[in-house]
C-alpha positions as CSV (number, residue, x, y, z in Angstrom):
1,X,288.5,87.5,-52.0
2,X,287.7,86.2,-48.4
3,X,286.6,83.1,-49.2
4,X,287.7,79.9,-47.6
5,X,288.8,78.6,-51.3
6,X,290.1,81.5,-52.7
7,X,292.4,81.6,-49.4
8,X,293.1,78.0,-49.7
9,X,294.3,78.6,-53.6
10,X,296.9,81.3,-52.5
11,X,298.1,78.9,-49.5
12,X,298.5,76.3,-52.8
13,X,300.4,78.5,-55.1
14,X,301.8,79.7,-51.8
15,X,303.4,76.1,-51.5
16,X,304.5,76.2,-55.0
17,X,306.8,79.3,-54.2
18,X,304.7,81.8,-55.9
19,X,305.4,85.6,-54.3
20,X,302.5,87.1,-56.0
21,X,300.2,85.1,-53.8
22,X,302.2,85.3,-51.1
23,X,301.7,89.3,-51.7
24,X,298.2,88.8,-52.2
25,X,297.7,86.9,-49.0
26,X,299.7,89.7,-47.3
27,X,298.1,92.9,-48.9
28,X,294.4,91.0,-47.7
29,X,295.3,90.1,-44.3
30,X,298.4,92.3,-42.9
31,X,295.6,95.4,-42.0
32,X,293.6,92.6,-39.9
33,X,295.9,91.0,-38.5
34,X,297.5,94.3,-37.1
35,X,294.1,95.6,-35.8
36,X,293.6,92.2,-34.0
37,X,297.7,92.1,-32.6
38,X,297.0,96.2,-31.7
39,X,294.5,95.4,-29.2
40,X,296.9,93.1,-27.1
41,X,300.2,95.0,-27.5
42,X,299.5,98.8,-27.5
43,X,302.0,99.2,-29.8
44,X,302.5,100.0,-33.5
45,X,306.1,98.9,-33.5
46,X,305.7,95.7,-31.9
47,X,302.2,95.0,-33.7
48,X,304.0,95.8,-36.9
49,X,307.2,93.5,-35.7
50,X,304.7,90.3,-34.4
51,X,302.4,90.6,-38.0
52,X,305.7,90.6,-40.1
53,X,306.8,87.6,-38.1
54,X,303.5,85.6,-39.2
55,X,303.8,86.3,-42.5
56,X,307.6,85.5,-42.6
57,X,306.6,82.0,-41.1
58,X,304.0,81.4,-43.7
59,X,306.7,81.7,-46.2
60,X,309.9,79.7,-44.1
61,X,307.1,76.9,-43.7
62,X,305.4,77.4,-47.4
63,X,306.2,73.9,-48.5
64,X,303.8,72.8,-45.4
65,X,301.0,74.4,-46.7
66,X,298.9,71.5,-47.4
67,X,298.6,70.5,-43.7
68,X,297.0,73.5,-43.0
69,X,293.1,73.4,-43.5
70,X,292.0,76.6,-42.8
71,X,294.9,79.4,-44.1
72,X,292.9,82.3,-42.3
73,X,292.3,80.9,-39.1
74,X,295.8,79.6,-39.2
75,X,297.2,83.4,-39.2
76,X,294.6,84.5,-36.8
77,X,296.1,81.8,-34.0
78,X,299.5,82.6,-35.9
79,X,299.2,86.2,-34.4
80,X,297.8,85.7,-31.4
81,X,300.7,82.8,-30.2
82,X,303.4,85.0,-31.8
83,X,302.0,88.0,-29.6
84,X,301.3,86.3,-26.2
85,X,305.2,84.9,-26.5
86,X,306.7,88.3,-27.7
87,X,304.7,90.0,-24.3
88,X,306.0,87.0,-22.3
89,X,309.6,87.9,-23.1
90,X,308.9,91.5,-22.5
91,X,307.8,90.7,-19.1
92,X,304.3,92.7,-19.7
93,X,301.6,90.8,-17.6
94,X,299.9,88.1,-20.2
95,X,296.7,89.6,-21.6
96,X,294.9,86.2,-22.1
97,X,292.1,88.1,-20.6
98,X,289.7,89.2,-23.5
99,X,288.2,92.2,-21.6
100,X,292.2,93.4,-21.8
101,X,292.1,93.8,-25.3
102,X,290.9,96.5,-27.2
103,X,290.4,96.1,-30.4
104,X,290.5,99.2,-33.2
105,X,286.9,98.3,-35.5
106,X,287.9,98.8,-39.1
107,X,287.2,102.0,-41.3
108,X,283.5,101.9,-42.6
109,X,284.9,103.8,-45.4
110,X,287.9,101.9,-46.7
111,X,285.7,99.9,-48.8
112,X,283.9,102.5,-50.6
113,X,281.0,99.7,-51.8
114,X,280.1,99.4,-47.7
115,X,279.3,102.8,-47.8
116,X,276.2,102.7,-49.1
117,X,274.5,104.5,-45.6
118,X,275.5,108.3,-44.9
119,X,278.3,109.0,-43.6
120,X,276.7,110.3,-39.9
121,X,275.0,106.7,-39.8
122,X,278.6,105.0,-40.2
123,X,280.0,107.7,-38.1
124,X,277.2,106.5,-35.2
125,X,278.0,103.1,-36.2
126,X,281.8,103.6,-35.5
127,X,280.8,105.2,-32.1
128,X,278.7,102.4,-30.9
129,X,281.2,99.8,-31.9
130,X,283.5,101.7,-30.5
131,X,281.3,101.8,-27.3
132,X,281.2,98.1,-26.8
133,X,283.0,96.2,-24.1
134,X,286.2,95.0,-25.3
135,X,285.2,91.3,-25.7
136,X,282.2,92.3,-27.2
137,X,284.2,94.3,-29.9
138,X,287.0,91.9,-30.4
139,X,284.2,89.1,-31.1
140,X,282.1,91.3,-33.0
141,X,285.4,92.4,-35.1
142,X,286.4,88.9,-36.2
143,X,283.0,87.9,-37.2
144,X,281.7,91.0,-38.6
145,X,284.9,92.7,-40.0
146,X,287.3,90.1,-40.4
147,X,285.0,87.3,-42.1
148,X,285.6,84.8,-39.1
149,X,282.7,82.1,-38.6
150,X,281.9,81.4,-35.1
151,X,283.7,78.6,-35.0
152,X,286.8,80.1,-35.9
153,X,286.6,83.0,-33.5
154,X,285.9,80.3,-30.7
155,X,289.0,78.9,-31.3
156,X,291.2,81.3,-32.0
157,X,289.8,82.5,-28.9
158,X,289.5,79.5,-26.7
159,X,286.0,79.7,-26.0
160,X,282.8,78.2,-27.0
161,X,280.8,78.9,-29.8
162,X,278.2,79.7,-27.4
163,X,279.7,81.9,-25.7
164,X,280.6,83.6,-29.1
165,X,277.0,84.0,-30.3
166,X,275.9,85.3,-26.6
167,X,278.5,87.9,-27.5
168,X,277.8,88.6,-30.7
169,X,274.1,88.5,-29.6
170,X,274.7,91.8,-26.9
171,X,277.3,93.6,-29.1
172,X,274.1,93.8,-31.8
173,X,271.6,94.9,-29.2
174,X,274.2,97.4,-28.0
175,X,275.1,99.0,-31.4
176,X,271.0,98.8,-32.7
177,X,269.8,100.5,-29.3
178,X,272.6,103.1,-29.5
179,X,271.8,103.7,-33.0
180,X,267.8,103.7,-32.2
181,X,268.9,106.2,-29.1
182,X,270.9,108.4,-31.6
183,X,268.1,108.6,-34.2
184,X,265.3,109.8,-31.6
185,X,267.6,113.0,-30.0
186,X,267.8,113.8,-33.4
């Protein structure tokens, strides 16, 4: 249920004070949104602290939910505004920088349907995402693991779509060659 309508219904019954949706929208994005808060913070307390924050907005400002146009990219610059002014009043240097973050990929085998390869070709596809320079990782997360287009992950990032597809564009040649590499020692 990531798409754009579906997410836009649960920001509408949202608005109409309905906590099942609310629920919904937290049980489908709380695990991304901590992964993507993770890599900046280091922390499971304060990642858990900053995600329960977004999600205790979205309900404070429920009644609002009609000026928003895009629900999940809302929550992803949500998270990432909530986190960069938590670290600012913790006096930790600002990690605006994208190769700061480091970004946890998600567990090929939480959705058992994914796992349609062996498990030693997701465990090699783990490694090699795992291998990738963090900007490479974060960019290739949001797009490839979180459902972001490129134009979301530009903004919520502040950079260019361009810049997002050259990224996207070397995390793909990384993982494939170090998948290629992996098959041929075996």
């Amino acid at each position: 249920m990531d798409r754009q309508e579906d997410i836009a219904r649960l920001g509408e019954r949202i608005a109409n004070d309905d906590q099942l949706a609310y629920r919904e929208l937290f049980i489908q994005f709380y695990n991304k949104l901590s992964r993507f808060v993770m890599g900046f913070t280091k922390s499971k307390e304060l990642t858990d602290e900053i995600v329960s924050d977004v999600f205790i907005n979205i309900w404070r400002r429920r009644k609002n939910m009609e000026e928003i146009k895009n629900l999940k990219l809302y929550l992803y610059i949500s998270a990432k505004n909530i986190t960069f002014n938590y670290l600012k009043k913790l006096h930790r240097e600002n990690l605006a920088d994208l190769d700061m973050v480091e970004i946890e990929p998600q567990d090929p085998f939480s959705d058992p349907g994914a796992a349609m390869i062996t498990r030693e070709m997701n465990l090699k596809l783990r490694s090699a995402i795992n291998d990738l320079p963090p900007r490479c990782k974060l960019i290739f997360t949001l797009l490839k693991e979180d459902g972001l287009s490129y134009k979301q992950t530009a903004q919520l990032l502040n950079i260019s779509e361009s810049t997002v597809e050259n990224q996207l564009s070397i995390a793909l040649k990384k993982i494939s060659g170090a998948i290629r590499y992996s098959f041929r020692n075996n």
